[in-house]
N, C-alpha and C positions, 0 to 999 in steps of 0.2 A: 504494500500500500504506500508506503513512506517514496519508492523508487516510482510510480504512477503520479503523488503529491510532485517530486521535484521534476518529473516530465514536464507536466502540468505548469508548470510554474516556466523551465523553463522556454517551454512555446510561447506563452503570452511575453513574455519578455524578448521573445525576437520579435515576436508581431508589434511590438510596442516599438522597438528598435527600430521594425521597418517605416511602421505607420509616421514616429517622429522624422524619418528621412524623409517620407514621402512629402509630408505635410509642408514642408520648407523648399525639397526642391522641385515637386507635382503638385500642381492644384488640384485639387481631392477633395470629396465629399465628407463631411462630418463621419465618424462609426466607419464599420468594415462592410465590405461587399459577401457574399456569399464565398466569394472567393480567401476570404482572410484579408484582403489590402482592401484600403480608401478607395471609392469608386473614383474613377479619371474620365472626365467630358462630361460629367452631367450622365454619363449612362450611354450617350452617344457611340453609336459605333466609327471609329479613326478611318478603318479602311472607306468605309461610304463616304465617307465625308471628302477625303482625299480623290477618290475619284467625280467628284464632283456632285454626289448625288445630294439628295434635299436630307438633312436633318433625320435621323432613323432613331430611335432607340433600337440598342441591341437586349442580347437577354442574359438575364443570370446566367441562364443554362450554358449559352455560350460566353463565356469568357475567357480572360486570361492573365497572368501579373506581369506585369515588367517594370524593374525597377521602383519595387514597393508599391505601384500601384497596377489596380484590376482594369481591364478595357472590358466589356462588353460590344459584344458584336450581332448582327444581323441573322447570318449566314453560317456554318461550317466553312465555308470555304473564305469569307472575310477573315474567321477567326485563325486559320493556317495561316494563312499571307501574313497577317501581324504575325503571328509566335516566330515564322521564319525569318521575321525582317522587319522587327519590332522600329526598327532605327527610321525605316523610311517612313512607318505609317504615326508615328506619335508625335504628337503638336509639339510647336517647335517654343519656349519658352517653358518647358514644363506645363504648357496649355493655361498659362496664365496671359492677359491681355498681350499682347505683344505689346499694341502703342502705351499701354502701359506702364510695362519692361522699359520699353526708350525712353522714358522719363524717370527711371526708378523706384516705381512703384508694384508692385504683383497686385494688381487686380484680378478678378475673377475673369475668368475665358469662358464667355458663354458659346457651347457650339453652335443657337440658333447665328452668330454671328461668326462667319465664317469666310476665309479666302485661301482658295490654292495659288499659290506662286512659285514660280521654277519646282512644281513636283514635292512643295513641301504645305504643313497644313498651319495656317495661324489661326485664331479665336480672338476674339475681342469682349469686350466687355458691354457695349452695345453698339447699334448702328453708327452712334455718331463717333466712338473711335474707331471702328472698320472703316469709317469716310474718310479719316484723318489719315490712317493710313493708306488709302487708296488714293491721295493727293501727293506723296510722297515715297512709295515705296521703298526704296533704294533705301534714301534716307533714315527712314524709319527702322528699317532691319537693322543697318550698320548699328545706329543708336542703340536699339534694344541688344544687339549684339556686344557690345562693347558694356553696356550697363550689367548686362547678364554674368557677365564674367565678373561684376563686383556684388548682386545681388542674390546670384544664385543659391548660395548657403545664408542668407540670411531670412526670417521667416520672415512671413508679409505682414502682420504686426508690428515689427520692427521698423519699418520703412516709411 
C-alpha cells in the first residue's frame, strides 16, 4: 500500500511539474484535459486550423500531449499528422496572442481568431489584434519573435 501511496504521489507531482511548465510556456486551459495536460487552443483542433479550415473542436477521445500540453483533434488522421510532427502543426507563440507577444504581453490566443502564414499557425486575442497584425506582418513576427525569447519562461501574470 505505502509503495501505491508514493506512486501516487509521485504522478501528481510530475503532472504538477508538467502543468506548471505548460502554464508559462502554452496557453492552457484552467485543470487537466482527459489526457492528464492543460487543454491547448481552446479544444480547437491545430491540424484544421493550419490547413485552413473554419474553427472545429476536436475530441477528448482524440487527443494528444506535446510539451505539457493536450491538443484535441477532429479526425484520427488530424490527430497522426500532429503526434508525427507536432512542431509544424502547434501555434506558434505557445498559442498565446502573437500581436500580443510583440509587445510583451501573453495574452490569451483565441483560435476563433486565426491566421496561417508561410505554413505556420498564429491566434490572437480578438479581431482587432488579428487586424493589427495583418497590417504589418513581417513586422509583427520579428517583434513577437524577438520578445518571445525574453518572455517565454516568464508566466503571463508577471508581464
Amino acid at each position: 500500500m505505502k509503495s501505491f501511496v508514493m506512486a501516487a504521489i509521485a504522478a501528481s507531482t510530475m503532472l504538477t511539474v508538467t502543468s506548471a511548465f505548460a502554464a508559462d510556456e502554452i496557453n492552457v486551459a484552467p485543470g487537466i484535459s482527459a489526457a492528464g495536460a492543460p487543454l491547448a487552443l481552446h479544444g480547437a483542433d491545430p491540424v484544421a486550423l493550419l490547413n485552413g479550415e473554419k474553427v472545429a473542436l476536436g475530441s477528448s477521445y482524440l487527443s494528444g500531449t506535446h510539451n505539457g500540453a493536450s491538443y484535441y483533434f477532429t479526425s484520427p488522421q488530424n490527430a497522426g499528422a500532429f503526434m508525427e510532427n507536432p512542431a509544424r502543426f502547434e501555434p506558434q507563440n505557445g498559442g498565446f496572442c502573437t500581436y500580443g507577444v510583440s509587445v510583451g504581453k501573453k495574452f490569451d490566443g483565441d483560435p476563433r481568431h486565426f491566421v496561417v502564414h508561410d505554413d505556420k499557425l498564429f491566434v490572437f486575442l480578438n479581431a482587432a489584434t488579428r487586424d493589427l497584425f495583418l497590417e504589418d506582418i513581417d513586422g509583427t513576427i520579428a517583434n513577437a519573435d524577438a520578445q518571445w525569447e525574453k518572455i517565454q519562461h516568464t508566466a503571463a501574470a508577471e508581464l
